[in-house]
C-alpha positions as a printed NumPy array, in Angstrom:
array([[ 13.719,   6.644,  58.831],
       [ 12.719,   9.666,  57.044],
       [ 15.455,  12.113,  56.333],
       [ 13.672,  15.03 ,  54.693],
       [ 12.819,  17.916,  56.931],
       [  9.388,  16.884,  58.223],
       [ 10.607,  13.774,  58.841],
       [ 13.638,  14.96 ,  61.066],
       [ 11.341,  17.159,  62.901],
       [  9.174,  14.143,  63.826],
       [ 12.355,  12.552,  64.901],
       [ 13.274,  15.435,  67.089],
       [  9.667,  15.599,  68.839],
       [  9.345,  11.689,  69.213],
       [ 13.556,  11.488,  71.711],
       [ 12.495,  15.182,  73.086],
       [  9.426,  13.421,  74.561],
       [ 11.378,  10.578,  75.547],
       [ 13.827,  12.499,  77.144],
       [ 11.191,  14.532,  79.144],
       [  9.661,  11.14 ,  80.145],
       [ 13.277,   9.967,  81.002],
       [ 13.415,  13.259,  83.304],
       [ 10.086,  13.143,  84.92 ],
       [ 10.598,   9.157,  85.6  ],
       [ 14.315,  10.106,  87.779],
       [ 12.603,  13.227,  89.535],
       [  9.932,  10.758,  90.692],
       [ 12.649,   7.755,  91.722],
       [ 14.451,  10.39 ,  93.489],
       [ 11.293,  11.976,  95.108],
       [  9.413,   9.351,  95.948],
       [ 11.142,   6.553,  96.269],
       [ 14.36 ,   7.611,  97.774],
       [ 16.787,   6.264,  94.737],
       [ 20.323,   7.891,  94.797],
       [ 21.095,  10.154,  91.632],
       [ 22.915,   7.553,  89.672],
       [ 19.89 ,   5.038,  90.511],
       [ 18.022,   7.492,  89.139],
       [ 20.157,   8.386,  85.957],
       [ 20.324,   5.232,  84.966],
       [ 16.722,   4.254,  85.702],
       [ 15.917,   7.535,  83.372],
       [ 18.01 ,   6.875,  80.74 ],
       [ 16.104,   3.06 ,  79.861],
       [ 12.752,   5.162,  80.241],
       [ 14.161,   7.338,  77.46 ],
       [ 15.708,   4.222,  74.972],
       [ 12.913,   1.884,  75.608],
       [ 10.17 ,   5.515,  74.965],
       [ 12.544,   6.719,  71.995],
       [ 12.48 ,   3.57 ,  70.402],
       [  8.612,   2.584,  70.855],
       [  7.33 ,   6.299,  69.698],
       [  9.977,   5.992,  66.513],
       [  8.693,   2.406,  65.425],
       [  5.013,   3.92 ,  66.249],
       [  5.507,   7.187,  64.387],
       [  8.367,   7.674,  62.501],
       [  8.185,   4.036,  60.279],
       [  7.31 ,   4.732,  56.448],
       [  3.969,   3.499,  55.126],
       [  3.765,   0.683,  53.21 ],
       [  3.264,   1.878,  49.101],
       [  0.605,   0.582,  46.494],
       [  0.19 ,  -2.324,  45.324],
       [  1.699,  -2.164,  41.606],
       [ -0.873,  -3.078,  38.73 ],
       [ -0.917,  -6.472,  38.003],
       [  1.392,  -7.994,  41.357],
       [  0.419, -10.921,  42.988],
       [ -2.601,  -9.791,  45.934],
       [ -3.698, -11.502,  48.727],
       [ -3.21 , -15.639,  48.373],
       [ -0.781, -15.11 ,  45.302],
       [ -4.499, -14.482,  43.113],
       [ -3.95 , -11.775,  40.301],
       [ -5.991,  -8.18 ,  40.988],
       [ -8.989,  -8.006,  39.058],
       [ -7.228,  -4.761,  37.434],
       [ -4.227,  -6.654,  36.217],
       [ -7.077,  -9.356,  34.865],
       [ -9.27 ,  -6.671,  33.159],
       [ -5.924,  -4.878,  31.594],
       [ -4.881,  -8.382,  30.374],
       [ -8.187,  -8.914,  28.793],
       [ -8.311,  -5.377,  27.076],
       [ -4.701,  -6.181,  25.456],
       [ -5.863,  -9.667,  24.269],
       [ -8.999,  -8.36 ,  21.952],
       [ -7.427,  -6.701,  19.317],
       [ -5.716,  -9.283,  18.749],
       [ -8.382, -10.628,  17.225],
       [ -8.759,  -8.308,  14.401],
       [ -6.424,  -9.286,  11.565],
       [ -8.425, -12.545,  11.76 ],
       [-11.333, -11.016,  11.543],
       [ -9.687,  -8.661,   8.557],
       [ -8.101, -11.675,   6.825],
       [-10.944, -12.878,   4.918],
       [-11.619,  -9.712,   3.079],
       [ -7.867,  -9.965,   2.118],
       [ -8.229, -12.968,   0.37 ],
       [-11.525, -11.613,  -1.295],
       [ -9.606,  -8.507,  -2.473],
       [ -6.398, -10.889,  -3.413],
       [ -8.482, -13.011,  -5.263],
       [-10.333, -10.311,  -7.399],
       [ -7.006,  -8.798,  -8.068],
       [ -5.717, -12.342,  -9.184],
       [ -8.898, -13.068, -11.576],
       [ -8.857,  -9.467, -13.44 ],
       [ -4.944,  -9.723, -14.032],
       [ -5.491, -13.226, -15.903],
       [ -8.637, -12.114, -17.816],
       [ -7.307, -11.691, -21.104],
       [ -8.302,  -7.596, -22.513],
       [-10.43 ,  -8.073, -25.683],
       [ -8.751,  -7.66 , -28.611],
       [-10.492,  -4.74 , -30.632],
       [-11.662,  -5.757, -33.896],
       [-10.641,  -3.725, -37.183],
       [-11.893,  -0.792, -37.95 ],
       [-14.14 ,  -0.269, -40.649],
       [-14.502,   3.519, -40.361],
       [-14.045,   5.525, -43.417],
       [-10.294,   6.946, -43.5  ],
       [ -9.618,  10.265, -42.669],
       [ -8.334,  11.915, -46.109],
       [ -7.421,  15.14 , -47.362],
       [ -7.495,  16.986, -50.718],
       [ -4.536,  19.461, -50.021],
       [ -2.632,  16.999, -52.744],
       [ -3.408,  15.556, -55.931],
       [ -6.492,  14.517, -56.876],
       [ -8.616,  11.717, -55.463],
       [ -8.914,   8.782, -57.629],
       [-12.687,   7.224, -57.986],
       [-13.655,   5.21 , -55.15 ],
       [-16.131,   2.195, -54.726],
       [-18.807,   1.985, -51.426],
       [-17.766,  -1.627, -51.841],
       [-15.851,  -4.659, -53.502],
       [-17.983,  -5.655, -56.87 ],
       [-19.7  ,  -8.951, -57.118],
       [-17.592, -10.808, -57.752],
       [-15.531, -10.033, -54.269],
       [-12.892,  -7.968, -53.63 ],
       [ -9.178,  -8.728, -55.066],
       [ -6.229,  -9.926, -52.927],
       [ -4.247,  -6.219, -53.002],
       [ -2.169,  -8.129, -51.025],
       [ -0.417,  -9.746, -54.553],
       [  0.714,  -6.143, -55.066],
       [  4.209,  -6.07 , -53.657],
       [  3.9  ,  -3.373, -50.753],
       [  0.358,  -4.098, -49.779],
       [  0.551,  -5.728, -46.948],
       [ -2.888,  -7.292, -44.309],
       [ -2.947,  -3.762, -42.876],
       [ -2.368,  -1.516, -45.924],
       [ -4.698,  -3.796, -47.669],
       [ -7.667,  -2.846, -45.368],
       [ -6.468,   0.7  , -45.122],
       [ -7.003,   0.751, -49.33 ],
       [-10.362,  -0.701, -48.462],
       [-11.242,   2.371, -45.921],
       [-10.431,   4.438, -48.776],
       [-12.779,   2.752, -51.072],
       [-10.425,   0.619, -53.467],
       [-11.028,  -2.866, -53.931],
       [ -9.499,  -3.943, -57.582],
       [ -6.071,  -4.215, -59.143],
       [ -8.22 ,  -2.201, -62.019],
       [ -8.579,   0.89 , -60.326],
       [ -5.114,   1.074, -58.877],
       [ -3.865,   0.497, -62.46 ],
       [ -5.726,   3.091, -63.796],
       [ -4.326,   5.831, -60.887],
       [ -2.927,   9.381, -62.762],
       [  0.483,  10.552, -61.461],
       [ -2.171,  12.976, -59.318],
       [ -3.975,  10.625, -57.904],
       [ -1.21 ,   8.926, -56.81 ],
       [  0.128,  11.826, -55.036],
       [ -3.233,  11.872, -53.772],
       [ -3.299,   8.292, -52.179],
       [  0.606,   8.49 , -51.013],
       [ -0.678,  11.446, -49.209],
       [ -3.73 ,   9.588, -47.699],
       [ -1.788,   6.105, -46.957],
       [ -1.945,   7.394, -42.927],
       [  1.44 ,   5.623, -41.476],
       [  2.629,   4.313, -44.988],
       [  2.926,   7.716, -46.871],
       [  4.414,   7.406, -50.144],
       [  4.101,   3.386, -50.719],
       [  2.661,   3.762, -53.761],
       [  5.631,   5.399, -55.616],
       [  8.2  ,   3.834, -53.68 ],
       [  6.37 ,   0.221, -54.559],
       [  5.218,   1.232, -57.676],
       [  1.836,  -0.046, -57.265],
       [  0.499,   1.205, -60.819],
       [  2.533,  -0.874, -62.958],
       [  1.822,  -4.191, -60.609],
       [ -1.312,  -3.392, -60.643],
       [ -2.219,  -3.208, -64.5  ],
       [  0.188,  -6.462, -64.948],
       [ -2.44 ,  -8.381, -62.564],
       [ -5.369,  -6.781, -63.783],
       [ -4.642,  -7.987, -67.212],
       [ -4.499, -11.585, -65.649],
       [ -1.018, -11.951, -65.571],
       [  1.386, -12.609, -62.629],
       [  4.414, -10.831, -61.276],
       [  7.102, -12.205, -58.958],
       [  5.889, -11.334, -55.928],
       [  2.409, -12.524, -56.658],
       [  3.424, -15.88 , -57.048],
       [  5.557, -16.29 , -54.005],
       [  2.133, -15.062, -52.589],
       [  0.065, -17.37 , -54.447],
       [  2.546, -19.917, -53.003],
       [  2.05 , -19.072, -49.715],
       [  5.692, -18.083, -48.997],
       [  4.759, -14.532, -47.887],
       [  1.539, -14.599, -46.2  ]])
């Protein structure tokens, strides 16, 4: 039974008409049909159990609650809200499935443009940037003479790189690095971008004018041999 306030008013009503029944029912025994008083008591007092208890069952029971979302219904079948919920969760589901092929199109790009090798960027044949704050600047050639260009690289200190840096600059021939002035040395050891100074150091000059006389040095004929480059 109920036990909050409504509910034990309800109670009260439901044995207070029993009770009057009970009353009425031992007035009328004792009335009209002669019963003694404890006849009549005792005939009253089943009146009010059998009355208390029918009106309490009738009025005073709780109500059966919902139906939770998703519980068996009628037959043990499953609601048709607990099926449509059930579908709703199952759908997305779905979508990294759906999502997996672009993935493996993204996966595969990244794969293909990491073993691509870069291009390797050829060298430059840009005229070197020079300045005229020091020395003076030797006498320069647009180009190697026709007979081709001569291996600097005999000259000890002249290596692949330096080599086509002296080429930027417009020297070709052991001739016109023998024929350099002390200022136009300072001028190229000023101008050697990244090897400033080589010249002295390396004394190109006097290498130079040895090959360009046709004769060989040391170090040009360990190149010659091939035991340098």
């Amino acid at each position: 039974m109920n036990s909050t306030p409504s509910g034990l008013i309800n109670l009260a009503i439901v044995w207070g008409v029993a009770s009057a029944a009970g009353f009425a029912g031992m007035a009328a025994l004792m009335l009209l049909g002669d019963w003694t008083l404890l006849q009549a008591l005792f005939a009253a007092a089943i009146i009010f159990f059998i009355l208390g208890v029918v009106l309490s069952l009738m009025f005073l029971s709780p109500l059966p609650g919902p139906v939770p979302a998703g519980s068996a219904g009628w037959g043990g079948k499953t609601t048709e809200v607990s099926k449509a919920a059930h579908g709703a969760a199952a759908t997305p589901a779905a979508a990294p499935k759906e999502a997996a092929p672009a993935a493996e199109a993204v996966t595969t790009e990244t794969a293909t443009a990491a073993a691509a090798p870069e291009p390797v960027a050829a060298p430059s044949s840009a005229p070197a940037e020079v300045t005229d704050a020091v020395g003076t600047r030797p006498a320069a050639l647009d180009g190697p003479r026709a007979g081709g260009a001569d291996d600097l690289k005999r000259i000890k200190g002249i290596g692949p790189k330096l080599e086509q840096l002296c080429h930027r600059l417009g020297f070709y021939h052991f001739d016109q690095i023998a024929a350099w002035t002390p200022a136009e040395v300072a001028w190229v050891d000023e101008n050697l971008e990244g090897f400033k100074g080589r010249v002295t150091r390396d004394t190109w000059v006097a290498q130079a004018r040895v090959l360009a006389a046709g004769g060989d040095t040391e170090f040009s004929r360990k190149v010659d041999d091939g035991d340098v480059y």
